[in-house]
C-alpha positions as CSV (number, residue, x, y, z in Angstrom):
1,X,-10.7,10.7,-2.0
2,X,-9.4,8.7,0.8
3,X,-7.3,10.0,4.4
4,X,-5.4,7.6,6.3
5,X,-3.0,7.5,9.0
6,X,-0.7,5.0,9.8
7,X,1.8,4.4,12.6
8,X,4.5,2.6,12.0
9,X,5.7,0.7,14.8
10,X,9.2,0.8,14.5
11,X,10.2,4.4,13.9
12,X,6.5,5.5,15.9
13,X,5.9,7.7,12.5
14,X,2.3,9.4,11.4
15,X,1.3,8.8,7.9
16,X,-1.1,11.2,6.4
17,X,-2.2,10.5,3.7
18,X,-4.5,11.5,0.9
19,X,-5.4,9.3,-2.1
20,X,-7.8,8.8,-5.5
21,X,-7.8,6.9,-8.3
22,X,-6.9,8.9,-11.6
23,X,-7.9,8.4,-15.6
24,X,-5.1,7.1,-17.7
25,X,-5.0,11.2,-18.9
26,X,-4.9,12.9,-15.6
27,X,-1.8,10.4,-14.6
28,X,-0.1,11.9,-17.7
29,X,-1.3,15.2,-17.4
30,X,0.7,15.4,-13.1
31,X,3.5,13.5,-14.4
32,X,3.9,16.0,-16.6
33,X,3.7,19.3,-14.3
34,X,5.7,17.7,-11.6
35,X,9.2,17.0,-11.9
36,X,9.0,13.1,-10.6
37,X,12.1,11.5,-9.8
38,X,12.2,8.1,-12.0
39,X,9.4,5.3,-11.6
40,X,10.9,2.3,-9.6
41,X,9.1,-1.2,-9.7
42,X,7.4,-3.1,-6.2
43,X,5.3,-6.0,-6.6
44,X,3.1,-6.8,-3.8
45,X,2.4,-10.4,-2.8
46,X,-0.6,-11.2,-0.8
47,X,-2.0,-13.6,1.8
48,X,-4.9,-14.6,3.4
49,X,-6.7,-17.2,5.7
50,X,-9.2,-20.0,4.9
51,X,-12.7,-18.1,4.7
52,X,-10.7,-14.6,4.3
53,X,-10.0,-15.0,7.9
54,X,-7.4,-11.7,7.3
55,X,-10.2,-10.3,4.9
56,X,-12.9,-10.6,8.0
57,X,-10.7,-8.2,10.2
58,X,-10.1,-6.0,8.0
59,X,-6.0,-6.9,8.1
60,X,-4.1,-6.9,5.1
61,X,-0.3,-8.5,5.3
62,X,2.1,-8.8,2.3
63,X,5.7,-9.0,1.0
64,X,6.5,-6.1,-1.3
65,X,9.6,-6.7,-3.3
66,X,11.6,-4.1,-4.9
67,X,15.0,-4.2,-7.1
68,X,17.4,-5.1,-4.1
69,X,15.2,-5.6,-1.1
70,X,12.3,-6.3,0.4
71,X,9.6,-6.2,2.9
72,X,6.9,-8.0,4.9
73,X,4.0,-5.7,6.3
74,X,1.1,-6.5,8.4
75,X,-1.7,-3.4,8.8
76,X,-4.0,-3.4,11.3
77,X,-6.6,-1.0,11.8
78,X,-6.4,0.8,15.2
79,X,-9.0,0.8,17.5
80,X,-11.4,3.8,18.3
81,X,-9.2,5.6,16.4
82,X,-10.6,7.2,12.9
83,X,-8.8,6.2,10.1
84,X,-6.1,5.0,11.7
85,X,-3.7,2.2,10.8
86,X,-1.3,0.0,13.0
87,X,2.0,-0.9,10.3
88,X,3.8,-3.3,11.1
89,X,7.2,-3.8,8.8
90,X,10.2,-6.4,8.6
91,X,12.8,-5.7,6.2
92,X,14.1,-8.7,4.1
93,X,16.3,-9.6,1.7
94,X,15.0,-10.4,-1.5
95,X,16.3,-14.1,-1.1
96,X,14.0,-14.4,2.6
97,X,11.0,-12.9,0.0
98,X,11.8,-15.5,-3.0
99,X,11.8,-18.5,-0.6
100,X,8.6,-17.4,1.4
101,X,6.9,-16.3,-1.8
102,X,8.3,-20.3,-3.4
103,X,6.8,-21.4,0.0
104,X,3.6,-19.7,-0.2
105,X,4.3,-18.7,3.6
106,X,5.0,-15.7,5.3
107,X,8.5,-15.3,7.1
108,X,8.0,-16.8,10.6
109,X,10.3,-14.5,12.9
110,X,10.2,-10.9,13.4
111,X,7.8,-8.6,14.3
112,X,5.2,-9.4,11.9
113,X,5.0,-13.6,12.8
114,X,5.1,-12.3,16.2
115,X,2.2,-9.9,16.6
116,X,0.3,-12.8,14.0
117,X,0.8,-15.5,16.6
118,X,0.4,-13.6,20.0
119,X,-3.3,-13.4,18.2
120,X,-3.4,-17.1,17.2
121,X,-3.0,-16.6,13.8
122,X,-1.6,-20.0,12.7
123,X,1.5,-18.8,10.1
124,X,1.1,-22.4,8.6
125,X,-2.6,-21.4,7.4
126,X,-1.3,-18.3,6.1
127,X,-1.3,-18.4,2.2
128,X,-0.5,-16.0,-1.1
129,X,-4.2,-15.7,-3.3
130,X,-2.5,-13.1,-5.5
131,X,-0.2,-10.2,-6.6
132,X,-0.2,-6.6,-8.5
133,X,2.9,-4.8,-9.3
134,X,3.3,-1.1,-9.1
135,X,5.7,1.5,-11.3
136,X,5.9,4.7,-8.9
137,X,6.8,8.1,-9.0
138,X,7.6,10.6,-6.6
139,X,8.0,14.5,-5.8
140,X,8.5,16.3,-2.5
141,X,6.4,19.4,-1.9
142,X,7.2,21.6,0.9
143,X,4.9,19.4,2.5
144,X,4.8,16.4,1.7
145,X,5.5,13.6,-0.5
146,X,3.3,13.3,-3.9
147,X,3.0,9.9,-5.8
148,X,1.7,8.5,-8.7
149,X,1.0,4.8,-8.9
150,X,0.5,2.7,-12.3
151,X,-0.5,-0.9,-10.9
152,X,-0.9,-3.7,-13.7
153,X,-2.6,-7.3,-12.3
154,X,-2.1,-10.6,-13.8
155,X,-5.3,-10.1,-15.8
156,X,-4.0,-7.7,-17.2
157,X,-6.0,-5.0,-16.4
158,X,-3.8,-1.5,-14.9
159,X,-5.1,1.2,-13.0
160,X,-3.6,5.0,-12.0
161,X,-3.4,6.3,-8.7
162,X,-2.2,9.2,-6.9
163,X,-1.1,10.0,-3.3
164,X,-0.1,12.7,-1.4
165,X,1.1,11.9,2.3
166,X,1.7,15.0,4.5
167,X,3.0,16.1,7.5
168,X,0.2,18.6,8.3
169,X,-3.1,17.3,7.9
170,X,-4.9,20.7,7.4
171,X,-2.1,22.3,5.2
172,X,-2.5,18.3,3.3
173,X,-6.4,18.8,3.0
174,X,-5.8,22.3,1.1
175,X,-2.9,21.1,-1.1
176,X,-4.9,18.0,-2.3
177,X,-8.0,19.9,-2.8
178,X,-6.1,22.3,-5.3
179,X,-4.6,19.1,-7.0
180,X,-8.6,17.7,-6.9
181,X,-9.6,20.9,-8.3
182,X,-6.7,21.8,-10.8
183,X,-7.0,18.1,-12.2
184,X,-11.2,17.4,-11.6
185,X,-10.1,13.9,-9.9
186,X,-12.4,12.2,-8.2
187,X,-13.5,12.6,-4.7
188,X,-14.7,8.8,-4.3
189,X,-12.7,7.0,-1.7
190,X,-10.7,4.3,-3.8
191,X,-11.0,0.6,-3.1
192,X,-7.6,0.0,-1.8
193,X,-4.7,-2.3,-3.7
194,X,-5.5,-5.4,-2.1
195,X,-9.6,-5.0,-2.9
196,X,-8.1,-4.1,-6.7
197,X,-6.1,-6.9,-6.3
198,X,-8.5,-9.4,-5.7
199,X,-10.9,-8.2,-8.2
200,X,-8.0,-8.9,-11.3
201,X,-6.1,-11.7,-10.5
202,X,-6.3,-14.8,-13.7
């Protein structure tokens, strides 16, 4: 079981959020009690720096692309601050993600190229080691948002996860703990998407 909180830098939002990886069962067995709204597709694409110079600093930046849009992010984690994540997100169209995914680069303006080169982060050295695309589901909760993740990598391997992001952290720790309960999920902290990621690319 994992907690994070994120702050996104545009709209100055806390993310709460509470996560574990689930058995190929216990997905089914939520989807089933919750009424998710339908899955919707995002595939992730990944970069990195020679010597997993992004990797080293514990960043991760990416452009997720959905049906009819898309997104660069760059997360940061924050200092002296316990689990705690700076987010920073462009929006794009999916033609600016086709031609920087074609170009192996990231987009070089907005927010994200900015905060990369006021750090010296060359954007030319920047390039995508890999991908994983995600089916996911939803359902509000009086508080909060739950989620169910099916991720498949190009080596085919898939894996289940489930999140549930609140708005109160102590009503959040009692709500998942019932779901941990209810469902005997595990309460290991899951390797994240872009560690998965790595692991099962071809």
């Amino acid at each position: 079981m994992l907690f994070k909180k994120g702050l996104s830098i545009k709209t100055q939002a806390i993310e709460r959020e509470f996560k574990t990886m689930l058995t190929a069962d216990q997905f089914n067995h939520i989807n089933r009690d919750y009424p998710f709204i339908a899955p919707f597709s995002q595939t992730n694409y990944y970069f990195e720096l020679p010597k997993q110079g992004l990797a080293s600093r514990h960043w991760g930046l990416r452009i997720r692309r959905f049906a009819t849009f898309a997104e660069q992010t760059l997360k940061v984690p924050m200092v002296k601050a316990t689990h705690s994540l700076l987010e920073i997100t462009d929006q794009l169209t999916n033609q600016q993600a086709i031609q920087a995914i074609e170009r192996q680069q990231p987009l070089n303006t907005g927010q994200v190229a900015a905060y990369l080169v006021e750090r010296a982060i060359e954007l030319a050295d920047l390039f995508i080691w890999g991908q994983a695309t995600t089916q996911r589901q939803t359902c509000p909760l009086p508080n909060g948002l739950l989620t169910l993740d099916y991720t498949h990598y190009p080596d085919q391997t898939q894996d289940y996860e489930i999140e549930l992001e609140v708005h109160d952290i102590h009503q959040g720790a009692a709500t998942f703990e019932k779901l941990t309960s209810k469902y005997q999920l595990s309460q290991q902290p899951p390797r994240n998407k872009v560690a998965r990621a790595h692991i099962h690319q071809r």
